[in-house]
Backbone as JSON, one array per atom type, in Angstrom:
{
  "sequence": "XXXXXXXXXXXXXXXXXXXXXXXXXXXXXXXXXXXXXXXXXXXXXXXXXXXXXXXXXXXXXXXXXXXXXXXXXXXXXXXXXXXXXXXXXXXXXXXXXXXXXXXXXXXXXXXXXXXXXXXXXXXXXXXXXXXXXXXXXXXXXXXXXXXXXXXXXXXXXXXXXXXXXXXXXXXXXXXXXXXXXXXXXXXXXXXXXXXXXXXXXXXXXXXXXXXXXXXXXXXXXXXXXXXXXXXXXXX",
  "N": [[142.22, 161.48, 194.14], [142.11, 162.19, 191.25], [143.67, 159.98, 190.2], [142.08, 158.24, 191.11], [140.2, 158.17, 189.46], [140.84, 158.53, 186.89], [141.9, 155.83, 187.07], [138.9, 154.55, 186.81], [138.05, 155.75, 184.36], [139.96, 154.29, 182.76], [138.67, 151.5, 182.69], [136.14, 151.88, 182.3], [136.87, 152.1, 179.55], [138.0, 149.47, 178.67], [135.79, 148.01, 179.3], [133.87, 148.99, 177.24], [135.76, 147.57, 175.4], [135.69, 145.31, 175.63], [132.67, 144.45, 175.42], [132.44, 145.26, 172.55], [134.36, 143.03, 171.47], [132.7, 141.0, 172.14], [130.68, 141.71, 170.45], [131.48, 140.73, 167.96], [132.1, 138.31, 168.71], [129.47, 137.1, 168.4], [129.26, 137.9, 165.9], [130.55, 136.09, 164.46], [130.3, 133.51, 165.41], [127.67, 133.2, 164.08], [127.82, 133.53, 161.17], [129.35, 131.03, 161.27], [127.25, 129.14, 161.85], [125.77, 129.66, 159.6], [127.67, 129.12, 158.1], [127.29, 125.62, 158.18], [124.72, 125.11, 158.26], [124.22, 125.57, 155.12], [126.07, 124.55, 154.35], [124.33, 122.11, 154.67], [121.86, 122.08, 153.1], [122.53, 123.54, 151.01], [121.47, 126.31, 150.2], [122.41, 128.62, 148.14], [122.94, 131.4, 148.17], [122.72, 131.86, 150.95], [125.64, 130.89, 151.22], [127.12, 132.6, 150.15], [126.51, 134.69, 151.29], [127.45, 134.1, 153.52], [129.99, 134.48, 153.41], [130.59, 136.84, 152.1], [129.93, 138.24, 154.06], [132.07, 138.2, 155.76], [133.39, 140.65, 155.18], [132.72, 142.57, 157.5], [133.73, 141.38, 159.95], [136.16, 141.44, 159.76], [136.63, 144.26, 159.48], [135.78, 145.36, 162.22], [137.89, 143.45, 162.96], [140.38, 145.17, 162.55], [139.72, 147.61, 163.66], [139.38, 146.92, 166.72], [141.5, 146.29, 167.34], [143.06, 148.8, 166.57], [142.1, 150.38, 168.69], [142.38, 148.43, 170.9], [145.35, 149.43, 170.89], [145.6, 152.23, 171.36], [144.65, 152.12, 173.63], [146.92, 151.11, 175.16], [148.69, 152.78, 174.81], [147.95, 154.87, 175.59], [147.06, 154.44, 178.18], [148.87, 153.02, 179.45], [148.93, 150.38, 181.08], [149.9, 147.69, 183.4], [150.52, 144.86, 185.06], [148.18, 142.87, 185.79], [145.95, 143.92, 184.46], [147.49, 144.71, 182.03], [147.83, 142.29, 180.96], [145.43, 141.67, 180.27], [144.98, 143.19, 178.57], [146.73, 142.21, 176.5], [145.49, 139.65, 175.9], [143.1, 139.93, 174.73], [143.8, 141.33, 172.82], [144.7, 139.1, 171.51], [142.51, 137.27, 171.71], [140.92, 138.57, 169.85], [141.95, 138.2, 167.49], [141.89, 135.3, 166.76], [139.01, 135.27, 166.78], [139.01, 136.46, 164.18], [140.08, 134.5, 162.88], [138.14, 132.5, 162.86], [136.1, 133.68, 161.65], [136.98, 133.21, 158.76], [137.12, 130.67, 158.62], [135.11, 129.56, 159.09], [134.33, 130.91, 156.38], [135.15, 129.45, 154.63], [133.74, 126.92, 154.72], [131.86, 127.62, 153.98], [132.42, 128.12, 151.41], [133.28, 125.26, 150.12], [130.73, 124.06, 150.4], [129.57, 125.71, 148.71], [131.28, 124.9, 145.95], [130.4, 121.96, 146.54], [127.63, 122.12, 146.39], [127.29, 122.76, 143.89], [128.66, 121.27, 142.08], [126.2, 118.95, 141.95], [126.73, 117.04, 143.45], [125.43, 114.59, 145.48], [125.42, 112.33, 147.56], [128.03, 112.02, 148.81], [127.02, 113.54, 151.05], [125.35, 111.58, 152.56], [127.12, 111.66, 154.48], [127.21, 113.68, 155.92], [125.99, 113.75, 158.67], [128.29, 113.02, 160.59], [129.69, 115.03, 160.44], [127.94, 117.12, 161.19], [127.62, 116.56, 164.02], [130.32, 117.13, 164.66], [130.7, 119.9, 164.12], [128.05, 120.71, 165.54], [129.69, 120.17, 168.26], [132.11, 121.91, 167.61], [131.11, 124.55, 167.85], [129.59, 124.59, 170.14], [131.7, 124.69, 171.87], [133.02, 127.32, 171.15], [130.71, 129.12, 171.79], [130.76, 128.51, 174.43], [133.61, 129.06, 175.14], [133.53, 131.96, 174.74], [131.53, 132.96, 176.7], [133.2, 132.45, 178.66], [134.98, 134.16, 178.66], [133.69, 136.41, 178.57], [133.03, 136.25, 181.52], [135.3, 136.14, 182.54], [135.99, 133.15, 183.52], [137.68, 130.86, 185.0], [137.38, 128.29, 185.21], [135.17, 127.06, 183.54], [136.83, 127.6, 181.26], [138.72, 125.67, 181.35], [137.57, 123.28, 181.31], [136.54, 123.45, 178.6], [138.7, 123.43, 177.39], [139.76, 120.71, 178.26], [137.76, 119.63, 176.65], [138.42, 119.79, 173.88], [140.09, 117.42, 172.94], [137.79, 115.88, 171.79], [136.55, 116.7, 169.85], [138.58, 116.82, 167.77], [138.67, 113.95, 167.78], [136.54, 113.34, 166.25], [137.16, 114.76, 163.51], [138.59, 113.04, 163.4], [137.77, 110.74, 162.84], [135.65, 111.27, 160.42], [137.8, 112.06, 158.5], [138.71, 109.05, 158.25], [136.3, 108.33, 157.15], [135.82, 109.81, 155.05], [138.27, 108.93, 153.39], [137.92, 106.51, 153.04], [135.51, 105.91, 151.47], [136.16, 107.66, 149.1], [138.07, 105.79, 147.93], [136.66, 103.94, 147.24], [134.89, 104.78, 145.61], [136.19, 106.37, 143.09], [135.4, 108.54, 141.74], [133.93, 110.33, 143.33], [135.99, 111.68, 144.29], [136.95, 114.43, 144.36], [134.33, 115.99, 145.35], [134.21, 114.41, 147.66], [136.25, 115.34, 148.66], [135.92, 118.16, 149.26], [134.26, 118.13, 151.48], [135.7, 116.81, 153.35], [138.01, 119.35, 153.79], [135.96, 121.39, 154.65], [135.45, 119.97, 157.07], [137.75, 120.21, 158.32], [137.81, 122.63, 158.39], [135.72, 123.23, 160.63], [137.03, 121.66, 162.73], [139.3, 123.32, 163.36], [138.05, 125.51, 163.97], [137.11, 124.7, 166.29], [139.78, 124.59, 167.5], [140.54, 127.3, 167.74], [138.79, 128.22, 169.82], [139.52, 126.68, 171.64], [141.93, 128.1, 172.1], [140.93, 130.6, 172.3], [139.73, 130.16, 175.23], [141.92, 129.19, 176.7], [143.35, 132.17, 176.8], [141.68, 133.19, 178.67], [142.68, 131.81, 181.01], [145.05, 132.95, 181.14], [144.3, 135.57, 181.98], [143.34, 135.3, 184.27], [144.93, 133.55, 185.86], [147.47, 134.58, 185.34], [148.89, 132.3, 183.83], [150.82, 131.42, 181.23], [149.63, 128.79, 179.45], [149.76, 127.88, 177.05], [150.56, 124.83, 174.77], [151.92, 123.34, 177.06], [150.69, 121.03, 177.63], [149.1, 121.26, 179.38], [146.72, 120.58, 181.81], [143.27, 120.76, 183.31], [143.17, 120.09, 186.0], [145.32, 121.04, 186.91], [144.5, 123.52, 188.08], [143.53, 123.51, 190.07], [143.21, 125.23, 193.81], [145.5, 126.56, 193.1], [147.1, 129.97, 192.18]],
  "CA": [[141.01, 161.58, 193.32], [142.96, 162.36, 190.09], [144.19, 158.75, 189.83], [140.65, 156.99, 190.85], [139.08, 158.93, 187.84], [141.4, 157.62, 186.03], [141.32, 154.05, 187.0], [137.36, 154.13, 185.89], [138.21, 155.65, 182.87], [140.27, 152.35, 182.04], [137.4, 150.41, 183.23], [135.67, 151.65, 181.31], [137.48, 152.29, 178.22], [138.03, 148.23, 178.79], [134.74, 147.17, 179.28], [133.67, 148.98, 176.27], [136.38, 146.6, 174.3], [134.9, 143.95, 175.6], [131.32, 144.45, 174.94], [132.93, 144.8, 171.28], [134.56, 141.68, 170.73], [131.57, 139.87, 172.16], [130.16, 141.58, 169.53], [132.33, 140.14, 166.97], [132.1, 136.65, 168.9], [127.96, 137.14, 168.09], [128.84, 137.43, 164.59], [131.63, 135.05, 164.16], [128.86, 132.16, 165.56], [126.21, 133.5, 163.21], [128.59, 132.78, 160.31], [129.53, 129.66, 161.55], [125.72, 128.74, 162.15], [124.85, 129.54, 158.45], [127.83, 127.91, 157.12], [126.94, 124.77, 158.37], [123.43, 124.99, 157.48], [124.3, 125.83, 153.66], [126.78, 122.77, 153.25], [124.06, 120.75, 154.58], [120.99, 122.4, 152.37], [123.15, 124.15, 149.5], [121.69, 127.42, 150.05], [123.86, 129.25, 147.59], [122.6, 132.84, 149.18], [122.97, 131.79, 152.01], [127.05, 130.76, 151.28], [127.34, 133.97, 149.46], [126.05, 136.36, 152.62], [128.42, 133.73, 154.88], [131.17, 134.67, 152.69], [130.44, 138.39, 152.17], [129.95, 138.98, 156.1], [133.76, 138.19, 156.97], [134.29, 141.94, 155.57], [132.44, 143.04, 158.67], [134.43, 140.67, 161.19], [138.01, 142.36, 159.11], [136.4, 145.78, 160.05], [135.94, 145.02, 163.39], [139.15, 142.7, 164.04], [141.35, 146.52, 162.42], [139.04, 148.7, 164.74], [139.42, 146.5, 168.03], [142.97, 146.29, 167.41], [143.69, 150.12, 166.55], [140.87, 150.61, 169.78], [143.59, 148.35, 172.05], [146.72, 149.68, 170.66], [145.69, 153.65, 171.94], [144.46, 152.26, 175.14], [148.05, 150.68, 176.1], [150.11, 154.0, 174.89], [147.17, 156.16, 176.75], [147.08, 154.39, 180.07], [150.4, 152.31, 179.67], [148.43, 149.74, 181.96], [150.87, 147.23, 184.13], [150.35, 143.78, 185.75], [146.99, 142.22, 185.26], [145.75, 145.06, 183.11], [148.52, 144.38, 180.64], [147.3, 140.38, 180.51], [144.52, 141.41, 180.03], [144.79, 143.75, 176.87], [147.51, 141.49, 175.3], [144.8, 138.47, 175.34], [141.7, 140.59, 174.7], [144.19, 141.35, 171.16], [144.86, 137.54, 170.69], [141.1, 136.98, 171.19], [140.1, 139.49, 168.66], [142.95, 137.47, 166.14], [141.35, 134.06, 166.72], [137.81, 135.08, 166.21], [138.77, 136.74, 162.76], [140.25, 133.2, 162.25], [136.85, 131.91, 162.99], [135.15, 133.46, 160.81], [137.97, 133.62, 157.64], [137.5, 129.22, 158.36], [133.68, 129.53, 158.07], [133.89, 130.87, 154.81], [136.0, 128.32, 154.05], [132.6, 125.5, 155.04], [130.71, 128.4, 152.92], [133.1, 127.83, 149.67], [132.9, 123.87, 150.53], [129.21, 123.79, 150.51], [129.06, 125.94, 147.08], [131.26, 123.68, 145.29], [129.67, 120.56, 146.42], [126.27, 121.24, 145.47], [127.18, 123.43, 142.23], [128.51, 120.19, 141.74], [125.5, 118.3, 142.25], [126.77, 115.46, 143.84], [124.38, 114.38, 146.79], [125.87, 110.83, 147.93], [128.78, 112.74, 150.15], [126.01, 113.9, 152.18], [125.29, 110.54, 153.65], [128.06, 111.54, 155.43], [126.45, 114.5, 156.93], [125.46, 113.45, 160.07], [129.41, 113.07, 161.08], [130.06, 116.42, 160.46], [126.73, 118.08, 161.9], [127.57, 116.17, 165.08], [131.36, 117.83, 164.86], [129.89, 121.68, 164.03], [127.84, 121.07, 167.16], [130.54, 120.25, 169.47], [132.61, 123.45, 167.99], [129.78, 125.63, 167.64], [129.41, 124.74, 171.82], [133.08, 125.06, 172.72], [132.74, 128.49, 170.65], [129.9, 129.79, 173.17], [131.23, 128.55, 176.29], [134.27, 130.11, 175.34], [133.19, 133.61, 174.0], [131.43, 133.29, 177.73], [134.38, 132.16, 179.82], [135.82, 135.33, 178.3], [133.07, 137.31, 179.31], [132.64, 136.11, 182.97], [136.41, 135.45, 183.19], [135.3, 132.31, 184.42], [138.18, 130.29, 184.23], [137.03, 126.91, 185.34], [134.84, 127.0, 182.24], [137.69, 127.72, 180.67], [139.56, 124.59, 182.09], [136.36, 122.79, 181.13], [136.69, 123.9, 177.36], [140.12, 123.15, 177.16], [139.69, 119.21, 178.11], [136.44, 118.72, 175.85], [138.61, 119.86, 172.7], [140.38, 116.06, 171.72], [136.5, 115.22, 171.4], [136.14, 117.14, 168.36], [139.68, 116.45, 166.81], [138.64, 112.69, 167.63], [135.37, 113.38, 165.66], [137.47, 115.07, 163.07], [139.81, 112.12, 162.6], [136.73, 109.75, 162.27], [135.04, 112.16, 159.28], [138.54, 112.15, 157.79], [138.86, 107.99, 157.64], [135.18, 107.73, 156.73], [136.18, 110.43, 153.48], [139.15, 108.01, 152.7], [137.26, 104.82, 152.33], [134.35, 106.61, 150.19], [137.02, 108.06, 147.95], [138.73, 104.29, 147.06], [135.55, 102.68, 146.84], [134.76, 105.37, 144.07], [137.1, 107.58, 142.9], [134.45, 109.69, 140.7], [133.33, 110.87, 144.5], [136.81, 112.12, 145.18], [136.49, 115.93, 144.19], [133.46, 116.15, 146.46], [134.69, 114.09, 149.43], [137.64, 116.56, 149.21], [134.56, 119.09, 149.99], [133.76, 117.75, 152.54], [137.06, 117.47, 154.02], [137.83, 120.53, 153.55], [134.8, 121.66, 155.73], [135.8, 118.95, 158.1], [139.04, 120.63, 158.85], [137.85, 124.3, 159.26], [135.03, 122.93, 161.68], [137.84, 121.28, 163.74], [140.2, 124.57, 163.47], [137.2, 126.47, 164.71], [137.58, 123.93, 167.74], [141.41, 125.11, 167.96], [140.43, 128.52, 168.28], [137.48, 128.14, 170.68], [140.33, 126.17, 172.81], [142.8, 129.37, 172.21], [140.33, 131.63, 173.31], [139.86, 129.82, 176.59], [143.5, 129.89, 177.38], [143.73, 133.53, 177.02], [140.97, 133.59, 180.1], [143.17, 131.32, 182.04], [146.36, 133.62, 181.04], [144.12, 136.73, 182.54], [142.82, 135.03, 185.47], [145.67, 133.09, 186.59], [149.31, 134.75, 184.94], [149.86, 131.37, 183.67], [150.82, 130.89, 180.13], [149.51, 127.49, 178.98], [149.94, 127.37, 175.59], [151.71, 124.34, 174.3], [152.42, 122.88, 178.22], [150.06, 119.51, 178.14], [147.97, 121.6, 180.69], [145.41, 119.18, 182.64], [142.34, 120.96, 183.87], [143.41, 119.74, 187.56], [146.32, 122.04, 187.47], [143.97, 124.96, 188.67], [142.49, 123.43, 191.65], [143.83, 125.62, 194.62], [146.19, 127.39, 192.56], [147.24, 131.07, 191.74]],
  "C": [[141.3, 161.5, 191.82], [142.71, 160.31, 189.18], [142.59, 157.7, 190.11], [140.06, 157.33, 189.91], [140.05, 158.12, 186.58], [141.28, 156.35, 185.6], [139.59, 153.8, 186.53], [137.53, 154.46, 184.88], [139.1, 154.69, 181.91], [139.37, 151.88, 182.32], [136.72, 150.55, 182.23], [135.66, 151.66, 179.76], [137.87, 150.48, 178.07], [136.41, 147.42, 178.87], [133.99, 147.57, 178.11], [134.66, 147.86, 174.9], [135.35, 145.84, 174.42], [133.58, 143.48, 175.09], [131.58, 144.35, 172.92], [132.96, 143.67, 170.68], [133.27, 140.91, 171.34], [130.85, 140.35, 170.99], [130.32, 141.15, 168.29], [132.11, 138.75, 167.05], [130.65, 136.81, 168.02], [128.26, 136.79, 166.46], [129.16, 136.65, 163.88], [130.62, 133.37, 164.36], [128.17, 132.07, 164.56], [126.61, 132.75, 162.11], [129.13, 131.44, 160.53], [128.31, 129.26, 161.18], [125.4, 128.16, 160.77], [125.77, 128.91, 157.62], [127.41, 126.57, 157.02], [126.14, 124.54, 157.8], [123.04, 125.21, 155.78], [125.01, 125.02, 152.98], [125.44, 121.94, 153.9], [122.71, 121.42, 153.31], [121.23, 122.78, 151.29], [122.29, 125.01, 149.3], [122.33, 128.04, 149.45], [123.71, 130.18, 147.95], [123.15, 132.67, 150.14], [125.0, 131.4, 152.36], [127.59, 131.99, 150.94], [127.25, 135.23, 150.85], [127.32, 135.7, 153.56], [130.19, 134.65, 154.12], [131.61, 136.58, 152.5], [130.98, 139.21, 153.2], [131.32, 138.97, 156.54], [134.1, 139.79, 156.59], [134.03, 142.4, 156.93], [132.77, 142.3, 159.72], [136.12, 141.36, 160.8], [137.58, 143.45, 159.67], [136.66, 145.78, 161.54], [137.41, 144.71, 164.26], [140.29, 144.39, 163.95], [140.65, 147.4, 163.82], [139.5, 148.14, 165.96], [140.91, 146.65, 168.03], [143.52, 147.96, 167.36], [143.17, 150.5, 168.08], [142.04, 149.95, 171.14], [144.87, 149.0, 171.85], [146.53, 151.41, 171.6], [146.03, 152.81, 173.14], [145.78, 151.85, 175.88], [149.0, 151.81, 175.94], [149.17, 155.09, 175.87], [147.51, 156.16, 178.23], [148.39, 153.51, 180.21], [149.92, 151.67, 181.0], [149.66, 148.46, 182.03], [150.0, 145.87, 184.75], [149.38, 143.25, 185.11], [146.46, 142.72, 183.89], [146.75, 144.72, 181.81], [148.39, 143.46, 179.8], [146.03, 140.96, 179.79], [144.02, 142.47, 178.82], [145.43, 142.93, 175.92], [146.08, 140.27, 175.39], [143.87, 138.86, 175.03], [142.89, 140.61, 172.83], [144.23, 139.81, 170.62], [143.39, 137.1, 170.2], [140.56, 137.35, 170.01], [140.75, 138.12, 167.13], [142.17, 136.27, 165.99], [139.71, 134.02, 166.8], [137.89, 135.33, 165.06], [139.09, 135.44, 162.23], [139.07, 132.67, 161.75], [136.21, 132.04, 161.48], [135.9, 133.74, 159.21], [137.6, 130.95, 157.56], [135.38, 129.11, 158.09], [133.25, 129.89, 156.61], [134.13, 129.91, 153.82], [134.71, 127.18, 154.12], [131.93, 126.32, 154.2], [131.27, 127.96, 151.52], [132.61, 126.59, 149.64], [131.76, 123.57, 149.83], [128.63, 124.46, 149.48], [129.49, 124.93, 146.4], [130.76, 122.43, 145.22], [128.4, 120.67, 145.7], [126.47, 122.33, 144.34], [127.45, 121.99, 141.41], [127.27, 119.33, 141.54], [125.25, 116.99, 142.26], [126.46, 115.2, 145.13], [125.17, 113.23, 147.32], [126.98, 111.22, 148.85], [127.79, 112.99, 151.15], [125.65, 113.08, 153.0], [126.44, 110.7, 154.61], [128.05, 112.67, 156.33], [126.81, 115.05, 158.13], [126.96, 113.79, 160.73], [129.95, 114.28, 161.18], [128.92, 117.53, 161.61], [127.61, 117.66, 163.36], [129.44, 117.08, 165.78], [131.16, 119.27, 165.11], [129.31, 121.66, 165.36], [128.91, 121.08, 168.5], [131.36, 121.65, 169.24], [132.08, 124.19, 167.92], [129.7, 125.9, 169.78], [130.8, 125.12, 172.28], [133.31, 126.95, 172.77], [132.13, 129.56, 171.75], [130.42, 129.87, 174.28], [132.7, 129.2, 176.35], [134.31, 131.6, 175.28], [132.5, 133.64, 176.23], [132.02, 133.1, 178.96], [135.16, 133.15, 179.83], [135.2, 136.76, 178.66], [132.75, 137.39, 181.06], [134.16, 135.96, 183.7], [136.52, 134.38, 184.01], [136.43, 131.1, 183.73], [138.33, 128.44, 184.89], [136.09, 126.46, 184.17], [135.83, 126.98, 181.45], [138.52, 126.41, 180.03], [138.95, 123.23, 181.03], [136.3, 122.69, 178.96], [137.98, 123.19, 176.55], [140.29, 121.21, 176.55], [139.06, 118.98, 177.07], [137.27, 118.85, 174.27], [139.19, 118.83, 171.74], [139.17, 115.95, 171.65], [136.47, 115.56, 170.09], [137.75, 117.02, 167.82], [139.6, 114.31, 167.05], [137.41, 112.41, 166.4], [135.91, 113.68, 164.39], [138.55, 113.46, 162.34], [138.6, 111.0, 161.82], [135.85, 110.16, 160.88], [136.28, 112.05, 158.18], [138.62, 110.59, 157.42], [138.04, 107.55, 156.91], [135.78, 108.18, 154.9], [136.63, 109.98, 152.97], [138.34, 107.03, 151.87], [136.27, 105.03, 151.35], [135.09, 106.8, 149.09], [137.73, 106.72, 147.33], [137.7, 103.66, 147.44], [134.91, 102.94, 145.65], [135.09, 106.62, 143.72], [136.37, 108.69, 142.39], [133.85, 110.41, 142.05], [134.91, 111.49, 145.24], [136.83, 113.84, 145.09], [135.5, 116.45, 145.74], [133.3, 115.85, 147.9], [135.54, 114.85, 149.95], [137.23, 117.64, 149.59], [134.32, 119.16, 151.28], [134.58, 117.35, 153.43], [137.03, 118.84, 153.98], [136.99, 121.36, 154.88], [134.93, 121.29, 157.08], [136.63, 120.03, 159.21], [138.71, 121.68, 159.48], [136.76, 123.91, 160.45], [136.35, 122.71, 162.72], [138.69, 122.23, 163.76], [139.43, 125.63, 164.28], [137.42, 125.99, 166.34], [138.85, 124.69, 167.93], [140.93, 126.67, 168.51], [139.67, 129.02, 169.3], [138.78, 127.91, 171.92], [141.23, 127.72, 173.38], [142.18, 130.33, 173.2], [139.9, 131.26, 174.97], [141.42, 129.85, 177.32], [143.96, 130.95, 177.43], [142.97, 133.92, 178.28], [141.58, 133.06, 180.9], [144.63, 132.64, 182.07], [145.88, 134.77, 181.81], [143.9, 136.77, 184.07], [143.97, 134.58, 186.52], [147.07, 133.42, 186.78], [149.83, 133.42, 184.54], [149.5, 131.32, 181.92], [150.67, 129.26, 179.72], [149.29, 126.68, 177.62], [151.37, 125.96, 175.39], [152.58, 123.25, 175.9], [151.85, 121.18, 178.7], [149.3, 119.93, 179.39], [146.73, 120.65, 180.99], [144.89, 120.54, 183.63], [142.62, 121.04, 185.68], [144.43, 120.8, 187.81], [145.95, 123.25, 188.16], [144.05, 125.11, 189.48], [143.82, 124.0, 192.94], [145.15, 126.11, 194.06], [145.94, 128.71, 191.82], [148.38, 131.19, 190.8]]
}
């Protein structure tokens, strides 16, 4: 009896993390959301609050982290349990990324239009269409992490050259703009800039899906050329 009281009080001293960092994912999106929407409108409030808000994702990422560090000297948890605090800490690390690279599309999107040079913006569209794909990888990972659902996971993993292919195409377009008129290079470098942390947000979206495969399956796949197919009918 002793020891099953126990085991729920990890449970639930674990499922309270969790409910946490999803709450962190929630805000880490949000900030994403509004950087986006402030390089394309030049909101300057609105870059200013994106920029502000990462203290309260730093609060969070110290708290979740002091919050796992007890729970592994309390319950000195073993096997799965173990996976599954060390990647619940990585997670926490690679959402503060998140939202430390959105501020970065928030700075971006001041300088450009303090600048007020509009004519980058025709280039927009290439970017919006990038933000959406990591904005979605983002979700479906934050919920592959909540459902431990690691065929989503799998799923996440593949779709991420899309957006570093989207990323390369935003980066040649920026080139050719910049030597057709150099007086647009400052601002295309903006917009790079932006480019990059969108597609880094992708990296971390990917990360955080490989920490659900690392909990689900014991397989480290960082760095291995993992293919999606490797799951099927495997433990």
């Amino acid at each position: 009896m002793p020891g099953d009281h126990s085991s729920k009080q990890y449970d639930m001293d674990l499922e309270a993390i969790r409910s946490k960092v999803l709450q962190m994912g929630g805000l880490v999106e949000s900030q994403f959301k509004d950087a986006v929407s402030c390089f394309r409108h030049g909101d300057l409030a609105v870059a200013e609050q994106v920029i502000r808000g990462d203290d309260a994702v730093n609060r969070l990422e110290v708290s979740l982290d002091d919050t796992c560090s007890h729970l592994i000297v309390k319950r000195q948890p073993a096997a799965n349990d173990l996976r599954t605090v060390v990647a619940t800490l990585k997670v926490i690390t690679d959402l503060e990324r998140i939202g430390d690279e959105s501020c970065k599309i928030a700075r971006s999107a001041r300088s450009l239009h303090e600048r007020g040079t509009i004519g980058v913006l025709n280039h927009y569209e290439a970017i919006r269409v990038m933000a959406a794909s990591a904005a979605e990888s983002l979700h479906a990972a934050l919920d592959a992490f909540a459902r431990l659902d690691d065929a989503q996971a799998a799923g996440i993993i593949a779709g991420d050259e899309a957006i570093d292919h989207e990323f390369r195409s935003v980066m040649r377009s920026m080139i050719t703009f910049m030597m057709e008129d150099p007086r647009t290079i400052s601002s295309a470098l903006d917009c790079l800039w932006a480019a990059k942390a969108i597609e880094r947000i992708g990296d971390h979206a990917k990360n955080i899906a490989e920490y659900v495969i690392y909990v689900v399956r014991g397989k480290d796949i960082r760095h291995t050329g993992f293919a999606p197919a490797a799951l099927d009918g495997s433990d």
